[in-house]
C-alpha positions as CSV (number, residue, x, y, z in Angstrom):
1,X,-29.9,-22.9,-34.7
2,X,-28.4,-26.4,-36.3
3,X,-25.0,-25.3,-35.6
4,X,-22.7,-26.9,-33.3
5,X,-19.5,-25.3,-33.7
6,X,-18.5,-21.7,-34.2
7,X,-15.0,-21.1,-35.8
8,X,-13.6,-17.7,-35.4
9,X,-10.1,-16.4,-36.2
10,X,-8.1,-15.2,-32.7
11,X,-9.1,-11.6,-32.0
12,X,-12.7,-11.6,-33.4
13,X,-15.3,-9.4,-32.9
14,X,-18.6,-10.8,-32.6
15,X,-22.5,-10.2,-31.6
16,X,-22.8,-14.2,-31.5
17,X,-23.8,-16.4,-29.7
18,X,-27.7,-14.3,-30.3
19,X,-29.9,-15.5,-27.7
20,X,-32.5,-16.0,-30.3
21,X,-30.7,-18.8,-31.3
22,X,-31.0,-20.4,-28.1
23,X,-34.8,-20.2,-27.2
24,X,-36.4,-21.8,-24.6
25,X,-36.6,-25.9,-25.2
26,X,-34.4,-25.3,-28.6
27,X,-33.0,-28.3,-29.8
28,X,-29.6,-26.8,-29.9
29,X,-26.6,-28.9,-29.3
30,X,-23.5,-28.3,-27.6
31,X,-22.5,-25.2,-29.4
32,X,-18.6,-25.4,-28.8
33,X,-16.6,-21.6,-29.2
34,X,-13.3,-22.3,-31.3
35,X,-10.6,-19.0,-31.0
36,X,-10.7,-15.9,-29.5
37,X,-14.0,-13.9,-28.6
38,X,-15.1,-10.2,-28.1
39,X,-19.4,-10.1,-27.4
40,X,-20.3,-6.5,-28.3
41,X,-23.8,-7.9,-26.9
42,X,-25.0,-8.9,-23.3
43,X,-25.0,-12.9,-23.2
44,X,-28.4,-14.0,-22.1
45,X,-29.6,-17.4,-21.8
46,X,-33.2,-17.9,-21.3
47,X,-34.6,-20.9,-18.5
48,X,-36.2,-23.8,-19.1
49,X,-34.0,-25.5,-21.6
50,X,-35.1,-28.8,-21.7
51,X,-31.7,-30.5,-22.4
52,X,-28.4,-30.2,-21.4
53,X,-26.6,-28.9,-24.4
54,X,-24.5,-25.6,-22.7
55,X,-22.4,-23.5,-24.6
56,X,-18.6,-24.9,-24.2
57,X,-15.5,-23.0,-24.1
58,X,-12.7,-25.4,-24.6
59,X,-9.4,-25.1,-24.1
60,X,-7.4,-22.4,-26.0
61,X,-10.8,-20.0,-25.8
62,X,-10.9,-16.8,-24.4
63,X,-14.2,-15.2,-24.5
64,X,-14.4,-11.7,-22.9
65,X,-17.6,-9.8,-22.8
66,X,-20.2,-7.8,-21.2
67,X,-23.2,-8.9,-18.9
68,X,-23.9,-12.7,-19.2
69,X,-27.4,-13.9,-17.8
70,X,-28.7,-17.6,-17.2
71,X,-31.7,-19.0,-15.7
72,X,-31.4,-22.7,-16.3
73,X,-34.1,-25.1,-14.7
74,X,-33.0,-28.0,-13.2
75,X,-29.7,-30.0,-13.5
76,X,-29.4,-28.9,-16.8
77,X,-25.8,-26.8,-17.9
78,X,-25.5,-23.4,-19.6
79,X,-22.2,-23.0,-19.6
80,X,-19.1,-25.4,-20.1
81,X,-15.6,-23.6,-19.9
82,X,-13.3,-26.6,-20.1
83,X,-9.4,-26.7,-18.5
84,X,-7.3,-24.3,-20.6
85,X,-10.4,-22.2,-21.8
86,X,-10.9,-18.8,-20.1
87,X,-14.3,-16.3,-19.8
88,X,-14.2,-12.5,-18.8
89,X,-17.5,-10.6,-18.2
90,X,-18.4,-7.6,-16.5
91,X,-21.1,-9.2,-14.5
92,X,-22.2,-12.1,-14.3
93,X,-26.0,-13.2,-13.2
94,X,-27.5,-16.5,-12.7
95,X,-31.0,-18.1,-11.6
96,X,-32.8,-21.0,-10.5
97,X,-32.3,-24.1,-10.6
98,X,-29.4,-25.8,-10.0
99,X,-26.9,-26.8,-13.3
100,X,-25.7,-23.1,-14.0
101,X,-22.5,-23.5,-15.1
102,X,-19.3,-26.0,-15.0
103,X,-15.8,-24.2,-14.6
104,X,-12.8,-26.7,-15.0
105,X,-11.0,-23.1,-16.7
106,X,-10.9,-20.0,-15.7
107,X,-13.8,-17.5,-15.0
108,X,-13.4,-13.4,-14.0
109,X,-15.8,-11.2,-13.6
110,X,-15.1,-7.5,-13.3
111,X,-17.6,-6.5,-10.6
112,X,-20.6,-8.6,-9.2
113,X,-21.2,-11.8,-9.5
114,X,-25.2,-12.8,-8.2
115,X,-27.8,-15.6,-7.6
116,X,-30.9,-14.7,-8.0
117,X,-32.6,-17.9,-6.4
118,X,-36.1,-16.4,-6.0
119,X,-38.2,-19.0,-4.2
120,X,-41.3,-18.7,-1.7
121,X,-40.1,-18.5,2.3
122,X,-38.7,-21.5,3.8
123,X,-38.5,-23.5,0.1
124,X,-35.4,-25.9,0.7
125,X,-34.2,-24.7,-3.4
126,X,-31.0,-25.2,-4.1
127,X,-28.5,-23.4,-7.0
128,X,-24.9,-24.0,-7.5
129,X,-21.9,-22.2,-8.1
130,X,-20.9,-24.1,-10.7
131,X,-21.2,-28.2,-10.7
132,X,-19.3,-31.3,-9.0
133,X,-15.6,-31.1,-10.3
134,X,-15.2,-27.4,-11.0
135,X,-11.7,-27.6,-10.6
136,X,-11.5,-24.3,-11.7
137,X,-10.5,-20.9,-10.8
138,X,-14.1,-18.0,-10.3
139,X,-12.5,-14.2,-9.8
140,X,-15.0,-12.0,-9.0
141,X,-15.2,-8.5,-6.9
142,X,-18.4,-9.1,-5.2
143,X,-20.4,-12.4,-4.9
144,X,-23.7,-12.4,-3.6
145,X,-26.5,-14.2,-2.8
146,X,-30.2,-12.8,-2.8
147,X,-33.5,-14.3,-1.6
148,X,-34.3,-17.9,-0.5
149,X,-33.2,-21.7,-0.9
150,X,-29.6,-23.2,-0.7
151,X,-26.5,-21.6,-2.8
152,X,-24.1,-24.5,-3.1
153,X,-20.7,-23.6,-3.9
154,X,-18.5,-26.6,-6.2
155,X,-15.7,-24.2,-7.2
156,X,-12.5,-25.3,-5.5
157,X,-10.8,-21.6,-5.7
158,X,-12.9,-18.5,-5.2
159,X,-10.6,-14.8,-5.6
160,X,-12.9,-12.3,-4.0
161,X,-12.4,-8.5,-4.5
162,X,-13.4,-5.7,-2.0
163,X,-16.9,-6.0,-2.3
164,X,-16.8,-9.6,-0.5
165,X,-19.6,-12.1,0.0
166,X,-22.7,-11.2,1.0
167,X,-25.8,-13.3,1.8
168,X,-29.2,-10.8,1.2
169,X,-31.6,-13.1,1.7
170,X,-34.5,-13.6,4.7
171,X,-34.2,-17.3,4.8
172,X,-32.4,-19.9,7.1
173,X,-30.5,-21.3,4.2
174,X,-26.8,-20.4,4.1
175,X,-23.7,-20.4,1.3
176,X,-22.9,-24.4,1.8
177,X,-19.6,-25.5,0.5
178,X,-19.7,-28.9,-1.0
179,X,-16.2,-28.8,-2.3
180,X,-12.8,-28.2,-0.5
181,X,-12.5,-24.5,-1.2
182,X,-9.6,-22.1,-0.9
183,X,-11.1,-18.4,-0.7
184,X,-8.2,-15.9,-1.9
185,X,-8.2,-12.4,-1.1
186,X,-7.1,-10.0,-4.1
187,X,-8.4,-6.9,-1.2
188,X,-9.7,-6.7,2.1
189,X,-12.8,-7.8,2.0
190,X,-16.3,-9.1,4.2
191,X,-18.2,-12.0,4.5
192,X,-21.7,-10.3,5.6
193,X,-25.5,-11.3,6.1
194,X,-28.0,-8.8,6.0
195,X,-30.5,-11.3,7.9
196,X,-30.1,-10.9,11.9
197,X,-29.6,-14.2,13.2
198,X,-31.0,-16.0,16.1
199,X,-30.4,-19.4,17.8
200,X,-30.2,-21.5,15.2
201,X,-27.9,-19.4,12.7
202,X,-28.6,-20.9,9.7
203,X,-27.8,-17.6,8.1
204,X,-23.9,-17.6,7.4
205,X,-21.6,-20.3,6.0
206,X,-21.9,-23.7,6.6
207,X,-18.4,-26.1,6.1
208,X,-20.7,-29.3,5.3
209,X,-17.8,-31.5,6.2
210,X,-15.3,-29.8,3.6
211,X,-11.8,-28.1,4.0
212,X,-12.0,-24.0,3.4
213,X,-8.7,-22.4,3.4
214,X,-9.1,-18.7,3.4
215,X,-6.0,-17.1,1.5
216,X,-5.9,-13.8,3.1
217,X,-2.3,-13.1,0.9
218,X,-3.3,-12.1,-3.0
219,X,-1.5,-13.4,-5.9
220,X,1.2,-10.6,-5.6
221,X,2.1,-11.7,-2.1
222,X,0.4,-8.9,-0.4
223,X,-1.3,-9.5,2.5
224,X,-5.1,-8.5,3.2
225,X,-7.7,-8.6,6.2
226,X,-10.6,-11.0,5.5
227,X,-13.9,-10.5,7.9
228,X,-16.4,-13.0,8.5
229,X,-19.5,-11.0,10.1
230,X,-21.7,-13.8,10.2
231,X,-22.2,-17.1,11.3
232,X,-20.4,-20.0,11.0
233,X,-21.4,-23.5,10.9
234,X,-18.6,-25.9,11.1
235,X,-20.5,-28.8,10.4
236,X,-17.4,-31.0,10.8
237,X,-15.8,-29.1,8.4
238,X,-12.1,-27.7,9.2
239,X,-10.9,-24.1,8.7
240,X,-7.3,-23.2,7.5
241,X,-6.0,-20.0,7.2
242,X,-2.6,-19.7,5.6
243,X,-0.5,-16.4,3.5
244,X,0.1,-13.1,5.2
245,X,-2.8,-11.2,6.4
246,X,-5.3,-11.4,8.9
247,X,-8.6,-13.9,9.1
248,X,-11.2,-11.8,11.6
249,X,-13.8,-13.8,13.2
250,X,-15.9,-11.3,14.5
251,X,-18.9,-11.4,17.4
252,X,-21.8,-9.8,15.4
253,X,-21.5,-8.8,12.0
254,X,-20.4,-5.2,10.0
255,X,-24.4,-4.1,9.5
256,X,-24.4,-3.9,12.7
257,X,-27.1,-7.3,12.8
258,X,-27.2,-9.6,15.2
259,X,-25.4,-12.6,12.9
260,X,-22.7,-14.1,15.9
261,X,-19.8,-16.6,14.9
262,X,-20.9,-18.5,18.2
263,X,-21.8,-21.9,16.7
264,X,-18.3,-22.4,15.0
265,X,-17.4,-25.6,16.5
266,X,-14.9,-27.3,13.7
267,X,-10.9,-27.8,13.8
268,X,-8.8,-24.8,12.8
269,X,-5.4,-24.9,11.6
270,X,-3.3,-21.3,11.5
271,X,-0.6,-22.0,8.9
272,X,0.3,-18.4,8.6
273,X,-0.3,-15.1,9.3
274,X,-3.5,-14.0,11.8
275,X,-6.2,-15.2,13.2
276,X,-8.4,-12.6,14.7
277,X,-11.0,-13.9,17.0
């Protein structure tokens, strides 16, 4: 558990890091991954760490693995994947609070990607996709957020796959953006809330005052259809829409709910291909 640095040659093949060497409130340091990584394991990182000593991929790292779980509390870091330093899982699963992770690199994950933010009804909670000055890149086929409090996003370029965003929870609180964002398409895909809205539509996106740029062209030039099917709260906040394809704002949602785009009230600016209203 005194070890701060790992060195491994390129292509390794390892069961570390072991979660039992990263209890709760261990007095482990920044544990910094040096080379090339295969986990044969699941990556889990229990909660309650009472420092903020994450695991750092720096730049020249790839780590691929399967299923990596954190439930930080508080502002405090699990993960550091520094510019130039990559991270490939299967799925990816994180928790209350809010300190998670910080992506200045890159960050794919092959199929979901969830917050499980599982507070009491109407508890203002808040967890983050990843911290102030992720200036990274997050690819993931599905992003989703389940039960209550605030999901703030700080990555400035979300790829989305086919299985879209989708916000499960019961609660007023939506996916906020606090960074300029650009969400690319890599398929068609939905923006969806399973919660039927009312008058106040708290339920969808809120801009907060930021620039999102929705992509709807992947990163082979191919153009895709992007839905949002629930509501959208401008808050000041300015929606771009640029790269072939086609941006749908649609009037009620695809679960057939009652979540309307009718309190979109911020500037939009159609650089390319469609917008759908």
């Amino acid at each position: 558990p005194s070890v701060a640095a790992v060195r491994f040659p390129g292509g390794a093949t390892a069961t570390y890091p072991d979660p039992s060497l990263r209890s709760d409130y261990s007095d482990a340091r920044y544990r910094t991954l040096y080379g090339n990584f295969t986990f044969t394991q699941n990556w889990s990182v229990p909660g309650n760490n009472s420092w903020d000593r994450p695991w750092v991929i720096p730049s020249g790292t790839s780590v691929t693995g399967k299923k990596f779980t954190g439930t930080q509390g508080s502002f405090y870091r699990i993960l550091q994947i520094n510019a130039g330093g990559s991270a490939h899982f299967t799925e990816m699963e994180m928790g209350w609070n809010r300190g998670d992770f910080e992506c200045k690199g890159t960050l794919v994950i092959d199929g979901l990607y969830v917050h499980l933010v599982s507070q009491a009804a109407n508890n203002t909670g808040i967890s983050h996709i990843g911290r102030p000055g992720s200036t990274g890149t997050l690819y993931a086929n599905k992003i989703e957020k389940r039960y209550y409090s605030y999901l703030c996003n700080y990555i400035t370029t979300l790829v989305v796959g086919s299985g879209g965003i989708r916000l499960t929870e019961s609660s007023y609180h939506p996916l906020t953006f606090y960074a300029n964002t650009t969400i690319r398409a890599a398929d068609d895909f939905g923006i969806l809330s399973d919660f039927a809205g009312d008058g106040t539509d708290f339920h969808g996106l809120s801009l907060s005052n930021r620039t999102i740029t929705v992509n709807t062209e992947d990163e082979s030039g191919v153009g895709h259809t992007v839905t949002f099917g629930t509501s959208v709260s401008a808050d000041g906040g300015v929606l771009r829409k640029i790269g072939a394809g086609t941006l749908v704002m649609q009037d009620g949602d695809l679960v057939s709910k009652t979540n309307f785009v009718k309190r979109y009230t911020g500037g939009t600016v159609v650089e390319a291909g469609t917008l759908l209203v």
